[in-house]
N, C-alpha and C positions, 0 to 999 in steps of 0.2 A: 575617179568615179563621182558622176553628182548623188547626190543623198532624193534625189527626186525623178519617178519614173517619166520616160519620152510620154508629150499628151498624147500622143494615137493607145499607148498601153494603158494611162489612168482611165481613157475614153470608154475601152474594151471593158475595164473591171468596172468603172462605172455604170454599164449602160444594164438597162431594165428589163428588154425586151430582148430574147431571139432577132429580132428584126434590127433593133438599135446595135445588137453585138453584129451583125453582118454589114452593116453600113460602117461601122469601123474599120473593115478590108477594102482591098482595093477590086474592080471588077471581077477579076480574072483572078485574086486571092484562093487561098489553100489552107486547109485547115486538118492536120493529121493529129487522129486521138484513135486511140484504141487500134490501133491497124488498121482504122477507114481513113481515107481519101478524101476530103470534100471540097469540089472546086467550083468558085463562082458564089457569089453570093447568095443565090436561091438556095444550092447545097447547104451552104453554112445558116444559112437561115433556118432550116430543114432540119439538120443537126442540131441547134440547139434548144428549136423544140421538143425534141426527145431530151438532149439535157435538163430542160426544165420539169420535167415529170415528175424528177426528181430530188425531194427537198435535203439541199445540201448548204455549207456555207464555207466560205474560203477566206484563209487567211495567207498574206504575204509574209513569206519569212526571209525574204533577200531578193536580189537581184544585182547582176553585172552587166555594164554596156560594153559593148567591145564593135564600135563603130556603128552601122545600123540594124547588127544584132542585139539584142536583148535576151538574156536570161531570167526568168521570175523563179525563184523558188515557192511550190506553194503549199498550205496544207489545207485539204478537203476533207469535212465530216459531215456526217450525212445519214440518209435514211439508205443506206447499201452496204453490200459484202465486206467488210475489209475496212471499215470507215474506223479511223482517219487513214491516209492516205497523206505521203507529200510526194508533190510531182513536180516534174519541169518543164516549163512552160520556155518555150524560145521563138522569139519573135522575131521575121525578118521585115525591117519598116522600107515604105516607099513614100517617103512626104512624110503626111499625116498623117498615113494609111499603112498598115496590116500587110504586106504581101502574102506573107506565110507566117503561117502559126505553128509547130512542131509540140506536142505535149506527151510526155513520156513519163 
C-alpha cells in the first residue's frame, strides 16, 4: 500500500466548492450517500450543495487501495444528529477521475 492517496481522491477532499467536488467525477459518475443516487455531475453538484449547509469537518483515519478501488476511512463532526460519525468512503477511479463514490 502507498502511504499516499490516488490525486483524483486528494483532488475530491481538496476541492472547495460543490462544483470543484463534481468536476473531480467523470461525466456520467455516481455518487451514493445516504440511500440517494446521484448521477452526472449536475446531480453531484446538486448534492453537495445541500452537503454544504452544513457545517462540518472531516478527518482521514485510513485508507486501502485494492487496484482502482479506494477505501477512505473517515470521521465527520459537525453541526448534526449523531456527530461524530466515521464512515466509509469507497472510490471507484477512472483516470483522474471519480467514477463512483459509495459512502456508508
Amino acid at each position: 500500500m502507498s502511504d499516499t492517496l490516488p490525486a483524483p481522491i486528494t483532488a475530491y477532499y481538496a476541492a472547495q466548492t460543490p462544483n470543484d467536488i463534481a468536476q473531480r467525477f467523470t461525466q456520467d459518475g455516481i455518487a451514493l450517500d445516504e440511500r440517494h443516487t446521484h448521477r452526472g455531475r449536475d446531480a453531484i453538484r446538486q448534492w453537495r450543495e445541500e452537503v454544504a449547509k452544513i457545517s462540518y469537518s472531516q478527518e482521514i483515519l485510513s485508507f486501502r487501495r485494492e487496484g482502482n478501488r479506494v477505501t477512505v476511512a473517515t470521521r465527520i463532526s459537525g453541526a448534526f444528529k449523531g456527530s461524530p460519525v466515521e464512515l466509509q468512503n469507497v472510490f471507484d477511479l477512472d483516470g483522474d477521475l471519480i467514477a463512483r463514490l459509495e459512502i456508508s
